[in-house]
Wavefront OBJ file of the C-alpha trace (Angstrom):
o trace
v -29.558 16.141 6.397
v -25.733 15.630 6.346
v -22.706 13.849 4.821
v -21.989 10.338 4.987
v -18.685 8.943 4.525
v -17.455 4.941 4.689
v -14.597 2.857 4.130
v -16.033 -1.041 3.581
v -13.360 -3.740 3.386
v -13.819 -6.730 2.013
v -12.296 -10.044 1.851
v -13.477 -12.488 -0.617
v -12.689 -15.990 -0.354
v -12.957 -18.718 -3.214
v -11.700 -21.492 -1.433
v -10.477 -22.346 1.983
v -6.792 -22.490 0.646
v -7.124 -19.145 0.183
v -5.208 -19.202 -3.316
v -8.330 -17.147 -5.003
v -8.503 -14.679 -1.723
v -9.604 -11.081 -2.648
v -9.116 -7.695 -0.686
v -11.279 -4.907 -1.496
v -11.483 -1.276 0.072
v -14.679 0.716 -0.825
v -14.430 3.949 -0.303
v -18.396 5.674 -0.246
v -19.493 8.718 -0.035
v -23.331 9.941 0.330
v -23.944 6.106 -0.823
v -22.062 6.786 -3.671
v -18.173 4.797 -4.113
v -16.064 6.732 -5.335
v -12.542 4.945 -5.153
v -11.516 1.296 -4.792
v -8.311 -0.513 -3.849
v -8.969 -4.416 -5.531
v -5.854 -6.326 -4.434
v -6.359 -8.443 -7.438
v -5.608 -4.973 -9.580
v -3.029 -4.289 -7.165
v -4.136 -0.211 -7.305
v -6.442 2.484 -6.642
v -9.165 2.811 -9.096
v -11.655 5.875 -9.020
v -14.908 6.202 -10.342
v -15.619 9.931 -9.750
v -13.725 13.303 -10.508
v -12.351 13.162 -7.359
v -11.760 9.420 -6.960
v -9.949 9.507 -10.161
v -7.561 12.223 -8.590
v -7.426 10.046 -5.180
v -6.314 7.045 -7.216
v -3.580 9.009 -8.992
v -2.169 10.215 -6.152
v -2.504 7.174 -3.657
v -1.145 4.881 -6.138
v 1.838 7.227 -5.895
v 2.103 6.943 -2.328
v 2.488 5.110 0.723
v -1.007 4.063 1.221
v -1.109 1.816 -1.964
v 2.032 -0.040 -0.270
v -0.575 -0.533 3.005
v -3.312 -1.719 0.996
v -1.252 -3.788 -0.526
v -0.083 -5.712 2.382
v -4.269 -5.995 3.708
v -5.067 -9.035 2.006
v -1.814 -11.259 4.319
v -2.744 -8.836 7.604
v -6.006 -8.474 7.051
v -7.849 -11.791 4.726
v -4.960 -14.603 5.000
v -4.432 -14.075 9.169
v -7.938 -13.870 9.754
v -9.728 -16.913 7.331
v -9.258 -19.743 9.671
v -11.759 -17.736 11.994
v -14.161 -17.014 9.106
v -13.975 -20.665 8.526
v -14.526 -21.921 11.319
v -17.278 -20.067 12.384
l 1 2 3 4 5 6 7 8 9 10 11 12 13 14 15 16 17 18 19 20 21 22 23 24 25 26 27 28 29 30 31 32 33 34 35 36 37 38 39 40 41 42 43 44 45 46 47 48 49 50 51 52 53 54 55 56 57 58 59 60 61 62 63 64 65 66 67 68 69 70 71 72 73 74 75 76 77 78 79 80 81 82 83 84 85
């Protein structure tokens, strides 16, 4: 018995010019998700009591101008590997 806790990110791709490119951040806990950044939202959006409060507050601060940045740093610099593999 014990907690579980996760962060999956996600990029989703829709073509290889990357116009439709997606970032996601998942945020789980005990299986359930709780809060998600969706850079095609451009925001936190929570889907518990506590994600809800999360959101609010994240979408206030500086990690929704992070997440926001992901989908260059993270999906765009990283696709012509995922292609090519």
């Amino acid at each position: 018995d014990g907690y579980f806790e996760q962060v999956v990110s996600q990029c989703r791709f829709s073509s290889k010019d990357l116009q439709g490119t997606e970032f996601i951040d998942s945020y789980v806990f005990n299986k359930a998700e709780y809060v998600r950044f969706n850079s095609t939202v451009g925001k936190y959006v929570g889907y518990t009591e506590l994600g809800v409060k999360n959101a609010e507050a994240w979408n206030k601060g500086p990690e929704l101008a992070v997440e926001l940045g992901e989908l260059e740093r993270f999906c765009k610099q990283n696709a012509p590997i995922d292609y090519s593999a």
